[in-house]
N, CA, C, O and CB atoms as a CASP TS submission, in Angstrom:
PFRMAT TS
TARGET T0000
AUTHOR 0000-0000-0000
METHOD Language model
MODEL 1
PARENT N/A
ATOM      1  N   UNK     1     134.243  40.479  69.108  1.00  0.00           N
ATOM      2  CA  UNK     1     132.983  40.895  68.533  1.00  0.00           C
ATOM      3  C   UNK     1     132.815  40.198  67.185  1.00  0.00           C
ATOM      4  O   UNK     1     133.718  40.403  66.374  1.00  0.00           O
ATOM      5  CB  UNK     1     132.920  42.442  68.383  1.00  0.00           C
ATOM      6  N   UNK     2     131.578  39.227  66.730  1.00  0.00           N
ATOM      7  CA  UNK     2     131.479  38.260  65.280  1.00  0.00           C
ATOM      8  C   UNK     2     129.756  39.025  65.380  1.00  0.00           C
ATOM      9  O   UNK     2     129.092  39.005  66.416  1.00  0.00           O
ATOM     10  CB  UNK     2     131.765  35.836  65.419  1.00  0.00           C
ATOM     11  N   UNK     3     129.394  39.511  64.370  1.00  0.00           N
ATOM     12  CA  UNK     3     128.739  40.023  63.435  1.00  0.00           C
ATOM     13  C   UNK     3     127.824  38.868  62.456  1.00  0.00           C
ATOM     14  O   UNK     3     128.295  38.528  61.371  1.00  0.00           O
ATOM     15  CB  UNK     3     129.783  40.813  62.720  1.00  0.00           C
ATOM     16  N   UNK     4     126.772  38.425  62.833  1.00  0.00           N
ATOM     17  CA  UNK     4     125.914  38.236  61.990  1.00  0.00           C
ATOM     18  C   UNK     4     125.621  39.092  60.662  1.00  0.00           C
ATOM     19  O   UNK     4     125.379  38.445  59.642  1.00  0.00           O
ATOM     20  CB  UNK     4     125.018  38.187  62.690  1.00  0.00           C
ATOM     21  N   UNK     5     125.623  40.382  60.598  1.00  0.00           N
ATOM     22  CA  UNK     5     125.597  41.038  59.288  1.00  0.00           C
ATOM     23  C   UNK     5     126.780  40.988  58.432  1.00  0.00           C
ATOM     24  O   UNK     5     127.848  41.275  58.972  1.00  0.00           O
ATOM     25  CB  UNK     5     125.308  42.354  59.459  1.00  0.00           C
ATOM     26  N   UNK     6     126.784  40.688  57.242  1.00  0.00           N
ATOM     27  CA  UNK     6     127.900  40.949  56.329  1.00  0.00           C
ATOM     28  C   UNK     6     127.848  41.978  55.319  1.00  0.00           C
ATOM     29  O   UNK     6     128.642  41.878  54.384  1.00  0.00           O
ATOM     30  CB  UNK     6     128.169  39.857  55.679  1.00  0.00           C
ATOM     31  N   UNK     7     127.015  42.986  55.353  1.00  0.00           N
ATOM     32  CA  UNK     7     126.711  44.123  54.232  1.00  0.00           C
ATOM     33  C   UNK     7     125.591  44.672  55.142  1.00  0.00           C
ATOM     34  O   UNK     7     124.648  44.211  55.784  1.00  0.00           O
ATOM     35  CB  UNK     7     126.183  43.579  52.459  1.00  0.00           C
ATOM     36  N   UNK     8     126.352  46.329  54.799  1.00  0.00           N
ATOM     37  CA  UNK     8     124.934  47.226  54.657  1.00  0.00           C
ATOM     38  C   UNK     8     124.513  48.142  53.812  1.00  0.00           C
ATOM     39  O   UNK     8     125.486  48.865  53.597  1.00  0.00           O
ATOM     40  CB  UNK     8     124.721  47.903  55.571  1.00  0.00           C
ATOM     41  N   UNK     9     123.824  48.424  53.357  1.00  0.00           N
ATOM     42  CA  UNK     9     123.895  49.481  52.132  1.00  0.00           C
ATOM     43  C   UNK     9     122.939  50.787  53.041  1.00  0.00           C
ATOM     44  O   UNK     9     122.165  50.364  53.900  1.00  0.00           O
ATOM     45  CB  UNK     9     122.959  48.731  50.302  1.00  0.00           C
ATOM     46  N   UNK    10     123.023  52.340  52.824  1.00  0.00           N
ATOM     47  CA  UNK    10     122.499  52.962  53.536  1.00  0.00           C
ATOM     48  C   UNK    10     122.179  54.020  52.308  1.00  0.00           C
ATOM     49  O   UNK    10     123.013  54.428  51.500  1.00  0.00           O
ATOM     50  CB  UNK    10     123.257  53.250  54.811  1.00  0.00           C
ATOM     51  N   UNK    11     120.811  54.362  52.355  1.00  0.00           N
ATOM     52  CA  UNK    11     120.434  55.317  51.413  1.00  0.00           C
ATOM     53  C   UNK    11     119.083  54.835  50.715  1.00  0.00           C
ATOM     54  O   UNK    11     119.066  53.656  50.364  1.00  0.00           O
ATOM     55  CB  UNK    11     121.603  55.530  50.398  1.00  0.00           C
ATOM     56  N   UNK    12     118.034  55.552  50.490  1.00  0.00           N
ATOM     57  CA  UNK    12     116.809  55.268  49.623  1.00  0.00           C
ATOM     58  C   UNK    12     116.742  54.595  48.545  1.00  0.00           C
ATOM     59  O   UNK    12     115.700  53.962  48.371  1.00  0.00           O
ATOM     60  CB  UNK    12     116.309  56.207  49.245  1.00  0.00           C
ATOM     61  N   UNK    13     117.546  54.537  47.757  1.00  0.00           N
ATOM     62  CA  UNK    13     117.816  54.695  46.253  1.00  0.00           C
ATOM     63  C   UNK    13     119.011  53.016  46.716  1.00  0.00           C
ATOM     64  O   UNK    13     120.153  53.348  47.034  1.00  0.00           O
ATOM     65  CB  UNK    13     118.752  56.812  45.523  1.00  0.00           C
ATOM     66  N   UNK    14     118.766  51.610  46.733  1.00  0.00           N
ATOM     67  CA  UNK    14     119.845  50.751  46.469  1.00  0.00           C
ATOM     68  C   UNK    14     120.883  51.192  45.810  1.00  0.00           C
ATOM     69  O   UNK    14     122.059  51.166  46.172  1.00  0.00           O
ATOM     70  CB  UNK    14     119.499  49.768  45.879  1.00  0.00           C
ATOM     71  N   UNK    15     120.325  51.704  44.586  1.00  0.00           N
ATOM     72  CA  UNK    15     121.379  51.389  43.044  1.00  0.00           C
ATOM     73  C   UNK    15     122.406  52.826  43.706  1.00  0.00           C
ATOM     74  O   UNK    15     123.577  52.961  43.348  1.00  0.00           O
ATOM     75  CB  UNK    15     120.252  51.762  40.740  1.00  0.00           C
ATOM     76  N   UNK    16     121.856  53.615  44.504  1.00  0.00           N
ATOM     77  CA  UNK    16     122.864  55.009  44.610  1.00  0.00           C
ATOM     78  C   UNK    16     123.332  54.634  45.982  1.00  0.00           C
ATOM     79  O   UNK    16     124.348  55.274  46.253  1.00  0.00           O
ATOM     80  CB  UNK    16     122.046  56.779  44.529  1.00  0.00           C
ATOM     81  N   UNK    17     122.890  53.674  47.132  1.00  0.00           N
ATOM     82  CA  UNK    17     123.209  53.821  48.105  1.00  0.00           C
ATOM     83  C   UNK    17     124.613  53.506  48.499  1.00  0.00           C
ATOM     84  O   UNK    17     125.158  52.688  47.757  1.00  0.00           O
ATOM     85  CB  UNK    17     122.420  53.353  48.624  1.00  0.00           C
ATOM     86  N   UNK    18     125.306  53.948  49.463  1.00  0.00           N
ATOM     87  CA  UNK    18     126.910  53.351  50.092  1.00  0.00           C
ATOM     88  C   UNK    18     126.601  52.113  50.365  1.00  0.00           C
ATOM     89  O   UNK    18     125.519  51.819  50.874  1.00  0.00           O
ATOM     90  CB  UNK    18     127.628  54.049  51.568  1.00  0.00           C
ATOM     91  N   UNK    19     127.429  51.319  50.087  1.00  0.00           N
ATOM     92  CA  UNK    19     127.631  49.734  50.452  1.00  0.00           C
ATOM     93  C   UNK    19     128.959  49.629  51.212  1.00  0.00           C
ATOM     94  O   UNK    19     130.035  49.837  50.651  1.00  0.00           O
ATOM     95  CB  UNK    19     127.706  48.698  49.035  1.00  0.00           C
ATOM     96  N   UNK    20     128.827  49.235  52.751  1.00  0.00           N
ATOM     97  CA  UNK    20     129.764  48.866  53.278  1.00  0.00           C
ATOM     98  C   UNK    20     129.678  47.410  53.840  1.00  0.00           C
ATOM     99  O   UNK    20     128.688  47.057  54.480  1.00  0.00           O
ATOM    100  CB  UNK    20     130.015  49.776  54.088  1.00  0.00           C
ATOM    101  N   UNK    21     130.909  46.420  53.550  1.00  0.00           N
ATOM    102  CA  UNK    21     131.165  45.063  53.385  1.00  0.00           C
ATOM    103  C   UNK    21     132.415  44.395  54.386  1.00  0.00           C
ATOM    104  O   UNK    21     133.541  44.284  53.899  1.00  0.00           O
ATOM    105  CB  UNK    21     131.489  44.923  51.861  1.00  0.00           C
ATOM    106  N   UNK    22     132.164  43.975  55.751  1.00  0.00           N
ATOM    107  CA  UNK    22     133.051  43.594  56.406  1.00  0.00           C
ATOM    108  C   UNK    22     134.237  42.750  55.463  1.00  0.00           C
ATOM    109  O   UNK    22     134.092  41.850  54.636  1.00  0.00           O
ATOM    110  CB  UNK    22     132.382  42.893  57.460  1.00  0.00           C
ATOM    111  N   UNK    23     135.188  43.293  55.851  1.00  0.00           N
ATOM    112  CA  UNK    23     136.541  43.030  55.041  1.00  0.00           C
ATOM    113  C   UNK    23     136.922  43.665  54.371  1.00  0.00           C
ATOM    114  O   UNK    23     138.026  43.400  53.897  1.00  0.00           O
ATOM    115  CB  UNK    23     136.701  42.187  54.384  1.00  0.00           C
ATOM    116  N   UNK    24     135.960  45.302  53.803  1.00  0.00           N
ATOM    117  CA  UNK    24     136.250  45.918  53.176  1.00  0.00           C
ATOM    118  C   UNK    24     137.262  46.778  53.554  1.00  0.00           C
ATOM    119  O   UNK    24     137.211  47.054  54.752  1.00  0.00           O
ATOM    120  CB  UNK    24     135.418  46.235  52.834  1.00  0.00           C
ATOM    121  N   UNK    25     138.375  47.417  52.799  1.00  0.00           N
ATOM    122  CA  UNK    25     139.550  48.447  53.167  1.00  0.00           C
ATOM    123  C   UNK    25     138.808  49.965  53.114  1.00  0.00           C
ATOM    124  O   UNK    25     138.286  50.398  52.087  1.00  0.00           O
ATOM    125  CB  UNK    25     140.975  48.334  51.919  1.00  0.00           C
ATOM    126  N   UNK    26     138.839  50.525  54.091  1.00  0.00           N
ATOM    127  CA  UNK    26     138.083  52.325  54.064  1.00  0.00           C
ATOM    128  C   UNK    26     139.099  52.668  55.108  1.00  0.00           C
ATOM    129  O   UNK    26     139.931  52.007  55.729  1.00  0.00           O
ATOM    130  CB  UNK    26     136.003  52.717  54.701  1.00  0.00           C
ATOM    131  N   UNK    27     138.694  54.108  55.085  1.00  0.00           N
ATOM    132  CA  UNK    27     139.223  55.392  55.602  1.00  0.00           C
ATOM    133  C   UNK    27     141.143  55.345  55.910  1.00  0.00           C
ATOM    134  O   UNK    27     141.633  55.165  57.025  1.00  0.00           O
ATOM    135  CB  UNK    27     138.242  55.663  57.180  1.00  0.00           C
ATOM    136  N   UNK    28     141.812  55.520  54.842  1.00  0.00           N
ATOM    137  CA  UNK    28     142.801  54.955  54.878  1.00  0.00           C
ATOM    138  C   UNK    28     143.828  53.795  55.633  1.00  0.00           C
ATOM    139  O   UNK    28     144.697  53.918  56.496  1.00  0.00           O
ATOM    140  CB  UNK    28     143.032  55.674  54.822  1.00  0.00           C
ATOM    141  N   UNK    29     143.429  52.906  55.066  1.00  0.00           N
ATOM    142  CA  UNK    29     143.914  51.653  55.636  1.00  0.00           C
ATOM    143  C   UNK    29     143.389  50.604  56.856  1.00  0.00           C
ATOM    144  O   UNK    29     143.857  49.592  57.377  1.00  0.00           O
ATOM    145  CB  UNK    29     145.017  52.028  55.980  1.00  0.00           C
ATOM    146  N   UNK    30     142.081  51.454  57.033  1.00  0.00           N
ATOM    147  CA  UNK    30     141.302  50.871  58.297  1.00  0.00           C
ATOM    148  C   UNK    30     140.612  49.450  57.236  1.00  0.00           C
ATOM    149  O   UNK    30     140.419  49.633  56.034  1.00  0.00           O
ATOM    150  CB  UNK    30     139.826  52.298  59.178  1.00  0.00           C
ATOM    151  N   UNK    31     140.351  48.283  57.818  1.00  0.00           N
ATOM    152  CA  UNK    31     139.781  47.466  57.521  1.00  0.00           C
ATOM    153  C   UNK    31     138.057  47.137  58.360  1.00  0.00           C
ATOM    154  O   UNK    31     138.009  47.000  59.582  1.00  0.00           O
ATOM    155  CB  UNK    31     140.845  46.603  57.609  1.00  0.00           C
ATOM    156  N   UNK    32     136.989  47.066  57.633  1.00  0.00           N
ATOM    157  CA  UNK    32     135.623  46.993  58.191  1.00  0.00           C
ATOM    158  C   UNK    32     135.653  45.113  58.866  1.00  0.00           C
ATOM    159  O   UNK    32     135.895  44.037  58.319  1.00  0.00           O
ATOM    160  CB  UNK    32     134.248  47.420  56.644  1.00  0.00           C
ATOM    161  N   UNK    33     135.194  45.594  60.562  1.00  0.00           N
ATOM    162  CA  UNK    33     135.810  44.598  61.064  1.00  0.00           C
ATOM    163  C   UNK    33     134.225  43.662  61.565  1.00  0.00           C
ATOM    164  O   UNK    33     133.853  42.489  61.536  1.00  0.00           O
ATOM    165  CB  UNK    33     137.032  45.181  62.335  1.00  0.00           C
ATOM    166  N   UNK    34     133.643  45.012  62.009  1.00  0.00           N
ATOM    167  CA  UNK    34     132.173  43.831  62.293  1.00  0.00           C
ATOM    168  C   UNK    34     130.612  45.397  61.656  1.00  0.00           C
ATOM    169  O   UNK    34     130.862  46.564  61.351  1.00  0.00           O
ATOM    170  CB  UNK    34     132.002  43.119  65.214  1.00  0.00           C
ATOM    171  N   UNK    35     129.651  44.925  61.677  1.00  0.00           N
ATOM    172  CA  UNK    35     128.819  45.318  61.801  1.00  0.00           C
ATOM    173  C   UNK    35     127.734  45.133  62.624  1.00  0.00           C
ATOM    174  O   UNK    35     127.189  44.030  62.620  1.00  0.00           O
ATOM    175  CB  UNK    35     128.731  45.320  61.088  1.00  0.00           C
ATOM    176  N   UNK    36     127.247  46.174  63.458  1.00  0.00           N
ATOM    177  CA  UNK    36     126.422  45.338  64.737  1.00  0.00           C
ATOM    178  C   UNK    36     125.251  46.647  64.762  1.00  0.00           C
ATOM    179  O   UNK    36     125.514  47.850  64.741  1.00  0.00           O
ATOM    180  CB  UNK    36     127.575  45.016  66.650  1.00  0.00           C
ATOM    181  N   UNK    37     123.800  45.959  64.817  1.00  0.00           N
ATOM    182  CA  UNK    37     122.761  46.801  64.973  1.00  0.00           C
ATOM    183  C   UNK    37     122.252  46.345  66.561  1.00  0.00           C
ATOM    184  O   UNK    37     121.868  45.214  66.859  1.00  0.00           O
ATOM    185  CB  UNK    37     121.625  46.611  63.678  1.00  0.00           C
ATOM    186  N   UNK    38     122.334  47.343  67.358  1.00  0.00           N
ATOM    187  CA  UNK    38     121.976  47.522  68.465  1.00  0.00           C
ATOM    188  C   UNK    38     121.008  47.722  68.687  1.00  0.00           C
ATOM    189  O   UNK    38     120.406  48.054  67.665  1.00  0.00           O
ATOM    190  CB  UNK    38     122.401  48.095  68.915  1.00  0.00           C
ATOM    191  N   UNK    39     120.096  47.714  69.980  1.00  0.00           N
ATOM    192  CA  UNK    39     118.718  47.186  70.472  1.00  0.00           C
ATOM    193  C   UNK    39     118.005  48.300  69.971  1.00  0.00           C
ATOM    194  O   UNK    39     117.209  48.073  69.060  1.00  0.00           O
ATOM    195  CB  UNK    39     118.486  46.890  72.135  1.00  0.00           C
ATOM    196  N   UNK    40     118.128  49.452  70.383  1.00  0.00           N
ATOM    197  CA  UNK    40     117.404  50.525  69.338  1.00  0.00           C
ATOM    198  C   UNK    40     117.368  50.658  67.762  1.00  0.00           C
ATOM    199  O   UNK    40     117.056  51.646  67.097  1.00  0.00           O
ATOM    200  CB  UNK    40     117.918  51.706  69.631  1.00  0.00           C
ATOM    201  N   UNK    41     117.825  49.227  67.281  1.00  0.00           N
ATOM    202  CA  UNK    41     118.209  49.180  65.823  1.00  0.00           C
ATOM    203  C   UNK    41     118.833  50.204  64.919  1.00  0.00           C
ATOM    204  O   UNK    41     118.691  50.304  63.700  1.00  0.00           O
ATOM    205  CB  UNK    41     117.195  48.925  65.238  1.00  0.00           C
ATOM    206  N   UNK    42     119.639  51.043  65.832  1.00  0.00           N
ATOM    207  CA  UNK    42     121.170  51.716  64.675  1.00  0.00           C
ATOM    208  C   UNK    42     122.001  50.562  64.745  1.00  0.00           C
ATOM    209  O   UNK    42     121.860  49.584  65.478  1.00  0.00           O
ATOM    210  CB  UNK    42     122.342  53.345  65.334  1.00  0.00           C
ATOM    211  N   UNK    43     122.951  50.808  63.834  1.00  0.00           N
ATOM    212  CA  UNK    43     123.772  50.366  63.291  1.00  0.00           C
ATOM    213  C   UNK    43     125.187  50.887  62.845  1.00  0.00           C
ATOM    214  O   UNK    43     125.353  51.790  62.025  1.00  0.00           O
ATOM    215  CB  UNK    43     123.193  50.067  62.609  1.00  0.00           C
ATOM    216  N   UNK    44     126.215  50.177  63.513  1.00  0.00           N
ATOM    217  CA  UNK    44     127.453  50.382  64.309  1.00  0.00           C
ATOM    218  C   UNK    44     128.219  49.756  63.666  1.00  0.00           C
ATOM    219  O   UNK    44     128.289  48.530  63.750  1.00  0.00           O
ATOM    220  CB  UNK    44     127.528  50.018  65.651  1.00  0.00           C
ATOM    221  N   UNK    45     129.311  50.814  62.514  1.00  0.00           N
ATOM    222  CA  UNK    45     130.328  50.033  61.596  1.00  0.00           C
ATOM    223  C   UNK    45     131.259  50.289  62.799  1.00  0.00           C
ATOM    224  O   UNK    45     131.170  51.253  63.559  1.00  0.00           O
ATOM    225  CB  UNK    45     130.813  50.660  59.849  1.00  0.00           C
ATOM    226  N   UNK    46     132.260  49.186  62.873  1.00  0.00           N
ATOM    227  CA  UNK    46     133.431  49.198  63.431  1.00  0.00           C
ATOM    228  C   UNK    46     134.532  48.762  62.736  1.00  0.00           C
ATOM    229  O   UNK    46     134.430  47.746  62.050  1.00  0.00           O
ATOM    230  CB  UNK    46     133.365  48.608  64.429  1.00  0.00           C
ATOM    231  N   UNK    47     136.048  49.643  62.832  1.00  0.00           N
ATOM    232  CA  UNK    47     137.216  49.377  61.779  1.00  0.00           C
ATOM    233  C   UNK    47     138.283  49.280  62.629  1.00  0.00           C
ATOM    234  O   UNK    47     138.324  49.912  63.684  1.00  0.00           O
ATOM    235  CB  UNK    47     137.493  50.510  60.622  1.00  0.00           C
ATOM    236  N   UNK    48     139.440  48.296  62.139  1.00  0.00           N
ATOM    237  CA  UNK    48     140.155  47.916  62.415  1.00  0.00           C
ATOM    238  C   UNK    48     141.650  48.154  61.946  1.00  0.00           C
ATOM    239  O   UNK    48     141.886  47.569  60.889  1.00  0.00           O
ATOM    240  CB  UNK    48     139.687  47.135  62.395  1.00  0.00           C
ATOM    241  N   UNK    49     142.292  48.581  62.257  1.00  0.00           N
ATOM    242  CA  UNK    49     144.110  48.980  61.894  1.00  0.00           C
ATOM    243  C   UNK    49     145.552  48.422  63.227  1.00  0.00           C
ATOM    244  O   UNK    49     145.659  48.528  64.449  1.00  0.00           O
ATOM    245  CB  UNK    49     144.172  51.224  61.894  1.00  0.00           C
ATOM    246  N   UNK    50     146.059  48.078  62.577  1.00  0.00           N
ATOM    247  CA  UNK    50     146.969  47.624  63.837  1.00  0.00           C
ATOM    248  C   UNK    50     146.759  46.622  64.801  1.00  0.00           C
ATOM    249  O   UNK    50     147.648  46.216  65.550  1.00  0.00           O
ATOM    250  CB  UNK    50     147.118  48.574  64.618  1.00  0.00           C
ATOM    251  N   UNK    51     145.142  46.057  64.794  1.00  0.00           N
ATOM    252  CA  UNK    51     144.778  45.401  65.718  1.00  0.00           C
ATOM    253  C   UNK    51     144.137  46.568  67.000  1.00  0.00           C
ATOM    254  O   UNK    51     144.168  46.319  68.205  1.00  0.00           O
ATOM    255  CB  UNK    51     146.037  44.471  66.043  1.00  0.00           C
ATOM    256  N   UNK    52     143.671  47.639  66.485  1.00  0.00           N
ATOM    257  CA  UNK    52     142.912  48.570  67.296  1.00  0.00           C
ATOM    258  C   UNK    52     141.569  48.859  66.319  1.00  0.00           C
ATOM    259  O   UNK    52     141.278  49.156  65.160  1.00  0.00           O
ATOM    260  CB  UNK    52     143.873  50.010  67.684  1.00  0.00           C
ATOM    261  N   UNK    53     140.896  48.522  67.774  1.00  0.00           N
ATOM    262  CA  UNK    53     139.518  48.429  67.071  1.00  0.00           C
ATOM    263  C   UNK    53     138.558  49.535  67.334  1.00  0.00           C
ATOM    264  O   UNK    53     138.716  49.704  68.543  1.00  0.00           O
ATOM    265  CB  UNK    53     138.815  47.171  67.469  1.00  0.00           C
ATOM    266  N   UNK    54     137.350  50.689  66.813  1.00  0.00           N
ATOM    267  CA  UNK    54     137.160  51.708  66.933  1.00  0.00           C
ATOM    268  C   UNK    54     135.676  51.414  65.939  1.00  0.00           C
ATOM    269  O   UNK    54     135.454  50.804  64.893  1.00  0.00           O
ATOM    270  CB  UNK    54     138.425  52.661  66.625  1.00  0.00           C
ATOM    271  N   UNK    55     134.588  52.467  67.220  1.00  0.00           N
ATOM    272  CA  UNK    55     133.286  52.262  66.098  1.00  0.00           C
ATOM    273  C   UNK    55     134.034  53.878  65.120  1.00  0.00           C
ATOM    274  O   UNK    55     134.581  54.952  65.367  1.00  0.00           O
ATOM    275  CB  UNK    55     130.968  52.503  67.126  1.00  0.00           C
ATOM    276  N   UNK    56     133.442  52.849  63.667  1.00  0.00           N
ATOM    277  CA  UNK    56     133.706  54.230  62.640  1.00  0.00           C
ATOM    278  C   UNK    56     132.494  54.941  61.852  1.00  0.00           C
ATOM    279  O   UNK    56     132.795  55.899  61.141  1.00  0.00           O
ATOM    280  CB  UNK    56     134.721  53.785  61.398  1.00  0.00           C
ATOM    281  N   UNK    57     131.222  54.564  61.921  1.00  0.00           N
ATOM    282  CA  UNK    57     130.411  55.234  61.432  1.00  0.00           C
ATOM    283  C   UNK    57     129.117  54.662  62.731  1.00  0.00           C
ATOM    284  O   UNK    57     129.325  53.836  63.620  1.00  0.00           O
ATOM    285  CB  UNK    57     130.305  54.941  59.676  1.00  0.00           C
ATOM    286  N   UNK    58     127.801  55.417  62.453  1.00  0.00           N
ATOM    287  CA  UNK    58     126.885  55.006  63.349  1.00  0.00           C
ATOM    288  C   UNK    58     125.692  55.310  62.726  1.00  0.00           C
ATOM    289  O   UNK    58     125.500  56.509  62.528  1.00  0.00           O
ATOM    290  CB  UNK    58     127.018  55.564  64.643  1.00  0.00           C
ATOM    291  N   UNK    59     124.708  54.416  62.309  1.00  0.00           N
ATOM    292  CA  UNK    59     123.297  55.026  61.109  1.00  0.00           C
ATOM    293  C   UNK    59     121.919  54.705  62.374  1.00  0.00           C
ATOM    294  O   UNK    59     121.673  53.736  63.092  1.00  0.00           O
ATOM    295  CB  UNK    59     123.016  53.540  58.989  1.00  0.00           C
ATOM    296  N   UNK    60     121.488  55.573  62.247  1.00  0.00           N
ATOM    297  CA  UNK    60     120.058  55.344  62.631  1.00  0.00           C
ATOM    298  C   UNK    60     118.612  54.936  62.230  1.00  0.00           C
ATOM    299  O   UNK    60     118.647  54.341  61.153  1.00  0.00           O
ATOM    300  CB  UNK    60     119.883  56.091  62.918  1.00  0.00           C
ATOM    301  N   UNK    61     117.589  55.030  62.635  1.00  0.00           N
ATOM    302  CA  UNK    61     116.650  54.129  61.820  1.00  0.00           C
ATOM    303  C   UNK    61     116.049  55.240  60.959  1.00  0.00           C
ATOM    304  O   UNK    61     115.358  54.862  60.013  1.00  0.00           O
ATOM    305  CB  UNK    61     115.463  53.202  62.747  1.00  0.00           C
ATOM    306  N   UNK    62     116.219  56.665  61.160  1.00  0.00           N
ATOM    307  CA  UNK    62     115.789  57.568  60.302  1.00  0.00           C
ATOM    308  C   UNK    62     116.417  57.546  58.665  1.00  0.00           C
ATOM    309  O   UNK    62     116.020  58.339  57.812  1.00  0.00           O
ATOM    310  CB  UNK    62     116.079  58.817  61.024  1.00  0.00           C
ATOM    311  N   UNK    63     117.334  56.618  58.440  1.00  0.00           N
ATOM    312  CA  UNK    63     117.765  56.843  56.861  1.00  0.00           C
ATOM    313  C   UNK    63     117.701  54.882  56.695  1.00  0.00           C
ATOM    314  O   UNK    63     117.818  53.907  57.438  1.00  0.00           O
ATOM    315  CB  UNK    63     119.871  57.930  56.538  1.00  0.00           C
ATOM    316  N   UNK    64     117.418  55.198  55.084  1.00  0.00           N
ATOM    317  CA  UNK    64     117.174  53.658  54.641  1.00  0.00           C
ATOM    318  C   UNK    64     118.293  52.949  54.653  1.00  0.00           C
ATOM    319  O   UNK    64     119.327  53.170  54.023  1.00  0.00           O
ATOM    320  CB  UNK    64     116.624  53.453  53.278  1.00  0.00           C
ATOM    321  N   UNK    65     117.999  51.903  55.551  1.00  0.00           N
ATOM    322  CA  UNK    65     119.045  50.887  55.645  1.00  0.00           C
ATOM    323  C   UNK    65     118.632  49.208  55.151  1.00  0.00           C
ATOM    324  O   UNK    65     117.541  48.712  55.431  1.00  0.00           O
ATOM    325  CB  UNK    65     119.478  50.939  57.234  1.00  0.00           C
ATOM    326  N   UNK    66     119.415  48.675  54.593  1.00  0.00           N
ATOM    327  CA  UNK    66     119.438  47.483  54.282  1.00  0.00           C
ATOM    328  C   UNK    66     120.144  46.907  54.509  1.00  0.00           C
ATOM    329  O   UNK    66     121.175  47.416  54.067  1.00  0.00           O
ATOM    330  CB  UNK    66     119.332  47.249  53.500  1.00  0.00           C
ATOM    331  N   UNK    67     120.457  45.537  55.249  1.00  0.00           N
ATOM    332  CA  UNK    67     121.186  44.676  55.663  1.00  0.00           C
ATOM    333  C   UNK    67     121.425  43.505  54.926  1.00  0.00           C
ATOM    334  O   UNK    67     120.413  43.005  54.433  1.00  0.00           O
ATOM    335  CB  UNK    67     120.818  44.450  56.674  1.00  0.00           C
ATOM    336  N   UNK    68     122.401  42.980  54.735  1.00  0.00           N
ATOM    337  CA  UNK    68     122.690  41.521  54.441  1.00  0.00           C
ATOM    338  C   UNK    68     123.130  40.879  55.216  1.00  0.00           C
ATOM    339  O   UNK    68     124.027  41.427  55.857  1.00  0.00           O
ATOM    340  CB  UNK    68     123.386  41.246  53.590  1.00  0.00           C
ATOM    341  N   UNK    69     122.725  39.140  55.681  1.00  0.00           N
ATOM    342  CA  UNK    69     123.451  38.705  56.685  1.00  0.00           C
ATOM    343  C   UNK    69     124.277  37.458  56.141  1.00  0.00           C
ATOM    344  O   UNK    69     123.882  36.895  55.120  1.00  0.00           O
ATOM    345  CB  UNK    69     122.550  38.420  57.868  1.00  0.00           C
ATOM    346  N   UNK    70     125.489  36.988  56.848  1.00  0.00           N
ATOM    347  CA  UNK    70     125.975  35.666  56.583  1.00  0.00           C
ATOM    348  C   UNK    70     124.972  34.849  56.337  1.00  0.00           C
ATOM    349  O   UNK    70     123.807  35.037  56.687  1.00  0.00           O
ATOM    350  CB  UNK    70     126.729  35.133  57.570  1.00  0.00           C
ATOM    351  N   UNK    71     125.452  33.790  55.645  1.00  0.00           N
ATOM    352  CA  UNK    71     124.816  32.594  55.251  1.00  0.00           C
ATOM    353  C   UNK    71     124.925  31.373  55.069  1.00  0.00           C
ATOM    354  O   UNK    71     124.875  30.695  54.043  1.00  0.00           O
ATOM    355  CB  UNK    71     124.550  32.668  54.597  1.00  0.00           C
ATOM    356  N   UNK    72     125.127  31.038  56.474  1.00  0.00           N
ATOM    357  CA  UNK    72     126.133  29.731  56.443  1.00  0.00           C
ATOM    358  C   UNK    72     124.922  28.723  56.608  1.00  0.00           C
ATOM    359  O   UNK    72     124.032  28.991  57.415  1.00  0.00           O
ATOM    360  CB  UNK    72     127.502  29.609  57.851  1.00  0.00           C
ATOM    361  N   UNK    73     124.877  27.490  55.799  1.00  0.00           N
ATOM    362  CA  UNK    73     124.098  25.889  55.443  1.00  0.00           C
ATOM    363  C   UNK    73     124.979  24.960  56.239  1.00  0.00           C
ATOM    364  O   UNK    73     124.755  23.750  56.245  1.00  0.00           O
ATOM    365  CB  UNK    73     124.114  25.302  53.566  1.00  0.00           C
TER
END
């Protein structure tokens, strides 16, 4: 699974919102492995430990979401 998104921030408010960042270390020792928004446009953190991979959070289109994507030239 490779992830076009590299950041999402979730919440109304940017400056207050959660920012989660593939590569980031969360929920003890899990590493953020992809981010993937699915055809109904939620959005599906998945984390990684051991080489076991697991969706770990799931946002819907009812709360403010913002995306960042890779940016490869």
């Amino acid at each position: 699974m490779e992830s076009q998104i590299r950041k999402i921030s979730i919440g109304r408010d940017y400056k207050d919102a959660m920012h989660y960042s593939v590569g980031q270390e969360v929920y003890g020792g899990h590493t953020i492995k992809d981010i993937i928004q699915s055809n109904d446009n939620s959005v599906t953190i998945f984390i990684v430990k051991d080489e076991e991979l697991k969706p770990w959070k799931k946002f819907n289109t009812f709360v403010g979401i913002a995306l960042e994507y890779n940016l490869e030239y």
